[in-house]
C-alpha positions in Angstrom: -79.7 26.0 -46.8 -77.6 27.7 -49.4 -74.6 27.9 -47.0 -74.9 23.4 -46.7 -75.4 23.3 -50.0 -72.6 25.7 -51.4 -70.4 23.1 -48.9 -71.5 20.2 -50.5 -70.1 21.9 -54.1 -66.4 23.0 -52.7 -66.6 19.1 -51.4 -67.6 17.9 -55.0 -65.3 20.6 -56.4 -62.3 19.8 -54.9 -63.0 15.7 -54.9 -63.0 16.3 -58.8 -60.2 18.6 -59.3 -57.9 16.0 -57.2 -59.3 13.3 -59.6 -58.8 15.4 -62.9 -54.9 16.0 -61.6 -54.4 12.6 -61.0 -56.7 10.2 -63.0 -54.8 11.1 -66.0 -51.8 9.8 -65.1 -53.8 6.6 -64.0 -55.6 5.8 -67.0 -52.7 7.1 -69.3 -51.0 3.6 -68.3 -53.2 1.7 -71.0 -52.4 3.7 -73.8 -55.8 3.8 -75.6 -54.9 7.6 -76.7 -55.3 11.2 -75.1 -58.5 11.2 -76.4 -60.3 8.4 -74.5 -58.3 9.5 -71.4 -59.8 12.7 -71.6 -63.9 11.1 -72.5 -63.5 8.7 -69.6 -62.4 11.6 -67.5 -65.2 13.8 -68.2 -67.6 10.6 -68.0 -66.7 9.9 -64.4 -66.6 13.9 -63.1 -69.8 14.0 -64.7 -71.0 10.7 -62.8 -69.5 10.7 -59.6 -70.7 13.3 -56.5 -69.7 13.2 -53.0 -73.1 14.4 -51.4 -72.9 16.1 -47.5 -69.9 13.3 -46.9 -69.1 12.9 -43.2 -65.7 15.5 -43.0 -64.6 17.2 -40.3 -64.0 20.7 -41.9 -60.4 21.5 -43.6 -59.3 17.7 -43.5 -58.3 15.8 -46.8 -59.3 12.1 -47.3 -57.2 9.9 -49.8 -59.4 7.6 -51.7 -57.8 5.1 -53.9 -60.2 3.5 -56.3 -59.5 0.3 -58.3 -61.8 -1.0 -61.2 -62.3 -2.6 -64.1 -64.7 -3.0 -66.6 -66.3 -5.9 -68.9 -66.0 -6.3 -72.9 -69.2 -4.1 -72.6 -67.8 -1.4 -71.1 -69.9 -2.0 -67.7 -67.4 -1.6 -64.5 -67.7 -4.9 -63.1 -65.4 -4.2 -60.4 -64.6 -1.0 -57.9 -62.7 -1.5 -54.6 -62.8 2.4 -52.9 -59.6 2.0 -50.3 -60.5 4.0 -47.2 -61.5 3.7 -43.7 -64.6 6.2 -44.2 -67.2 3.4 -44.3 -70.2 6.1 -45.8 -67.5 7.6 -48.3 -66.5 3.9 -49.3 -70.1 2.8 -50.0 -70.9 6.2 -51.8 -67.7 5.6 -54.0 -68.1 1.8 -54.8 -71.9 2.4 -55.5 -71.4 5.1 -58.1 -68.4 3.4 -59.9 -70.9 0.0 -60.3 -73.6 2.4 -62.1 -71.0 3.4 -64.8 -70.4 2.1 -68.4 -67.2 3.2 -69.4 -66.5 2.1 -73.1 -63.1 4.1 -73.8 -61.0 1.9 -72.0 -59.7 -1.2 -72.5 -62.1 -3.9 -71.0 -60.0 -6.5 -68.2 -57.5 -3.7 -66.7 -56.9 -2.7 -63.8 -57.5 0.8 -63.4 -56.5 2.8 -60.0 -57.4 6.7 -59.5 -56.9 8.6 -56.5 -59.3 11.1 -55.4 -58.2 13.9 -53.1 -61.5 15.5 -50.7 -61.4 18.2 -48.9 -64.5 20.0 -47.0 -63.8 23.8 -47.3 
C-alpha cells in the first residue's frame, strides 16, 4: 500500500512541478503583478491532485488547460486538452471547484501541466 501510494505522490509531484515551471509564464500574460501570479499558483497546487491516473510507467502526458473565471472569481470555464478521457474529467472537474480571485475575471488563461508516473 505504501509503495501505490508513494506513486501516486511522484505523479502529483511531478504534475505540479511541470505546472509551477510553466503556469507562470501563463498567467504572467495579464499583468495583475508577481504577487497574484504567485497566490493563484499556490491556490491551484494546493487544489489540484492527479489521484492513481491511468499511466503506463515512465511516459509524460501534455495537458493543456484553458479557463476563465467570473467577476466573482468562480472558474466558470476549464477545457483540459488531452486524449486521456479519466485524466480530462479529473482535470476539468477540479478547475470547476476553484475560486480564483487574483486574476482578472473574463481572460483566457492556458497552463500546461507536464505528468509523469515515476
Amino acid at each position: 500500500m505504501n509503495k501505490l501510494r508513494s506513486k501516486s505522490g511522484l505523479v502529483k509531484l511531478s504534475a505540479i512541478l511541470g505546472f509551477i515551471f510553466l503556469g507562470g509564464t501563463a498567467l504572467a500574460s495579464d499583468g495583475t503583478g508577481n504577487e497574484n501570479i504567485i497566490e493563484t499558483q499556490k491556490e491551484i497546487k494546493q487544489h489540484i491532485s492527479f489521484p492513481n491516473i491511468i499511466l503506463p510507467l515512465n511516459r509524460t502526458e501534455k495537458v493543456e488547460v484553458v479557463f476563465t473565471t467570473a467577476e466573482n472569481g468562480k472558474v466558470n470555464f476549464v477545457l483540459a486538452k488531452t486524449d486521456n478521457d479519466v485524466l480530462k474529467k479529473q482535470i476539468e472537474k477540479q478547475f470547476a471547484e476553484m475560486t480564483l480571485t487574483k486574476i482578472k475575471s473574463n481572460v483566457a488563461y492556458s497552463i500546461v501541466f507536464n505528468i509523469k508516473k515515476i
